[in-house]
C-alpha positions in Angstrom: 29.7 5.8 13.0 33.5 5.7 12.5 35.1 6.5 15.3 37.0 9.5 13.8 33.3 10.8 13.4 32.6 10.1 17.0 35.7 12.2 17.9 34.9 15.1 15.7 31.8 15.6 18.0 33.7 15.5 21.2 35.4 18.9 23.1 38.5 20.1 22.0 39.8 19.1 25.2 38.3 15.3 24.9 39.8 14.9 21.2 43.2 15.9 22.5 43.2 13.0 25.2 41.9 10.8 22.6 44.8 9.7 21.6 46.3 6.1 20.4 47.1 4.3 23.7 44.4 6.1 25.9 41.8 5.3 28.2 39.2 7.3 26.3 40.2 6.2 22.9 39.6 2.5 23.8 36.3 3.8 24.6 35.9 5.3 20.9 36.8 1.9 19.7 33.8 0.4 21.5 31.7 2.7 20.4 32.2 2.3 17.1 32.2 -1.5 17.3 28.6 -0.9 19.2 27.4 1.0 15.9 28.5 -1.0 13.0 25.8 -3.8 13.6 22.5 -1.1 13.5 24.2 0.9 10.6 24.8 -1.8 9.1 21.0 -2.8 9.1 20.2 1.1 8.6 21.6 1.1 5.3 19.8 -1.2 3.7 16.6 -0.9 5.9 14.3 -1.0 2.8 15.2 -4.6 2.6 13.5 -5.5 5.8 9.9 -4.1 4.6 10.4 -5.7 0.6 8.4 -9.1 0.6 10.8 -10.8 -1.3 13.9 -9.6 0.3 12.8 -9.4 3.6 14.6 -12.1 5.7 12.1 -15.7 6.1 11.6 -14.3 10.0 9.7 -11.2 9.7 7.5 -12.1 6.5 4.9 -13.1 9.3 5.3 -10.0 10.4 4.7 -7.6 7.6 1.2 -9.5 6.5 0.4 -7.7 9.6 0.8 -4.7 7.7 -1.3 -5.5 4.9 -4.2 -7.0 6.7 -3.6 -10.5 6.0 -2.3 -11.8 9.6 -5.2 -14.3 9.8 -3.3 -16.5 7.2 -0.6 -17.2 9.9 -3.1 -17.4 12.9 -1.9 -20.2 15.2 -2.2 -20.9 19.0 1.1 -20.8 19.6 3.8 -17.6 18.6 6.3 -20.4 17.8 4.0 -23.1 16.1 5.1 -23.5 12.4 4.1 -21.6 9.6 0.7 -23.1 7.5 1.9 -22.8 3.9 5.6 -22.3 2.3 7.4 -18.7 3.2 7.4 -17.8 -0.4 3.8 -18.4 -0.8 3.5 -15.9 2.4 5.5 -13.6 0.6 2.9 -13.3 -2.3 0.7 -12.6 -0.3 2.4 -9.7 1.2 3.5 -8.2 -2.1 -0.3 -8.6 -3.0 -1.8 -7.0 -0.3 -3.3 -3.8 -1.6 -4.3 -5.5 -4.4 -6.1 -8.0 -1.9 -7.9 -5.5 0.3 -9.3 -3.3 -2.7 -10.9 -6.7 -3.9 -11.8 -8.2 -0.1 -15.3 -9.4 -0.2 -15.5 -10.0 -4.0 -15.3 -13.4 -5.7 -12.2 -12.6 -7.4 -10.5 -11.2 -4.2 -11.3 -14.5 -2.4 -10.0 -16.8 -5.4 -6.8 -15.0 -5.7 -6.2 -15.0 -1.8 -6.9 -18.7 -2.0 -4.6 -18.9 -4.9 -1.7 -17.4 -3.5 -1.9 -18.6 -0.5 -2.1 -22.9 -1.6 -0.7 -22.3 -5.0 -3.5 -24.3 -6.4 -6.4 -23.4 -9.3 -9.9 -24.1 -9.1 -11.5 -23.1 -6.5 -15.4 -22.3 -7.0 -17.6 -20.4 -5.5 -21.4 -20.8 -5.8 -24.2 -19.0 -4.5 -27.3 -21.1 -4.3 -30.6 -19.2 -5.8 -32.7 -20.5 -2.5 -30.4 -19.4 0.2 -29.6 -15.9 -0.4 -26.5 -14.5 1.2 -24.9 -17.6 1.3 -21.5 -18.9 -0.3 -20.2 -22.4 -1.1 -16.5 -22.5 -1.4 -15.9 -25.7 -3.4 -12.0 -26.4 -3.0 -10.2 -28.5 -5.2 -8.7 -31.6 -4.5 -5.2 -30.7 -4.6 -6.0 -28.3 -1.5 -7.9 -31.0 0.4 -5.5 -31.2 2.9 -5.5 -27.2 3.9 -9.0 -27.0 4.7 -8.3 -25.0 7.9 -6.1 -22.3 6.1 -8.7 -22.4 3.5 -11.2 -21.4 5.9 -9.4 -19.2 8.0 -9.0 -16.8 4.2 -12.9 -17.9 3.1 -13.8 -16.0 6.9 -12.1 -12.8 6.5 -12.1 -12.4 2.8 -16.2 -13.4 2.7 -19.0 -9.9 3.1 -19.2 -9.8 7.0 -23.4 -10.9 6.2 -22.5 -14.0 4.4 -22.7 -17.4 5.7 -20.4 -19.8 3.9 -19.5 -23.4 3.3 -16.4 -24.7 2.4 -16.6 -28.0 1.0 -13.5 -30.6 0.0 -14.0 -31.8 -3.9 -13.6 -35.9 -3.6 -10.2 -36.6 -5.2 -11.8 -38.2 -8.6 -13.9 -35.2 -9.2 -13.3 -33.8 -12.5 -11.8 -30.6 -13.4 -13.8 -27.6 -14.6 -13.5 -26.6 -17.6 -11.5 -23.6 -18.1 -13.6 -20.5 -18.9 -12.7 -18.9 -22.1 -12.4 -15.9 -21.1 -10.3 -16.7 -18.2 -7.0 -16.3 -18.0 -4.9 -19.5 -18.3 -1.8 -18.4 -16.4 -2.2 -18.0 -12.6 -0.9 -18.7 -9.5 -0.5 -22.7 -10.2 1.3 -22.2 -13.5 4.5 -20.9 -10.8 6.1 -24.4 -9.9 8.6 -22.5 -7.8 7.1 -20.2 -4.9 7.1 -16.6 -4.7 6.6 -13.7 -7.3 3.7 -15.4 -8.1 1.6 -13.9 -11.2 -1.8 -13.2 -10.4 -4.5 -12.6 -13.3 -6.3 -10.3 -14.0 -10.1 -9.9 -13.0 -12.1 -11.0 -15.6 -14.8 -8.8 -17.4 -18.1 -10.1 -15.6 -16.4 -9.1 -12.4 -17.3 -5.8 -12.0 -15.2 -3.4 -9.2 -18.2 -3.9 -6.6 -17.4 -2.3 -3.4 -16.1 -4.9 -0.7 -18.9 -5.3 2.0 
């Protein structure tokens, strides 16, 4: 608040010894000093709660918001971050998206997606061990097996029991299905705004579990 403002809310009495060269308009001058940091912040607040324009400190924060704080989970409050900030910023700008589709196949994939950048992840379900998941994760995303688990945990049916297994690095690609679309989350060299496809026919809306 300017501190003309501030003196338009005071007494008469108080805007008459308020004059240049007094005691209590120094104290005006403080006081507007004091505000212009918070109204500076107050005026472009919606900034602080966009995921991509939110500053690299509280993107941590906001997956709280959208139910994906287990991505971050570390021992320590200052231990560093387990993927790239813009990758954690996908995530947040795909949250809702992410908890209608928690505990589907195509929920999981895209939350493993975003979250290493990387394609190919599979998921079986054996025929002779009912309720039970096999996360096959691609050799590109070897090396972020416990972020990879961490998702697989939240993002699996709370009955489920699940394996996630490292491809060896001369494993061969799947092929691509046809029906899938090509451009995902590892066609976006540069993190953030990632483009996320759509789910694909023989994935039905199930409800999450």
């Amino acid at each position: 608040m300017r501190r003309a403002a501030i003196e338009r809310l005071l007494p008469a009495a108080y805007q008459r010894a308020a004059g240049p060269g007094s005691v209590l308009g120094a104290l005006l001058d403080v006081m507007e000093a004091l505000h212009a940091p918070d109204e500076a912040v107050l005026t472009d607040v919606d900034a602080l709660f966009g995921p991509y324009r939110t500053p690299d400190g509280f993107v941590a924060y906001l997956t709280r918001w959208v139910a994906m704080d287990h991505v971050v989970a570390a021992p320590r409050a200052d231990a560093p971050l387990p993927l790239p900030v813009g990758r954690l910023r996908d995530l947040v700008a795909h949250g809702a998206l992410l908890a209608r589709w928690r505990g589907t196949p195509y929920g999981m994939r895209t939350a493993l997606e975003l979250a290493t950048g990387v394609t190919g992840f599979v998921l079986d379900e054996p025929p002779d061990r009912p309720f039970h998941l096999v996360v096959r994760v691609p050799p590109a995303a070897a090396d972020r097996l416990a972020l990879v688990t961490r998702i697989v945990e939240a993002e699996k049916p709370a009955a489920v029991t699940v394996e996630v297994l490292a491809s060896p690095l001369d494993a061969e690609e799947p092929e691509p299905d046809a029906a899938e679309p090509v451009a995902g989350v590892a066609t976006v060299r540069a993190v953030g705004r990632a483009h996320v496809p759509a789910p694909l026919p023989h994935d039905p809306p199930e409800e999450p579990s």
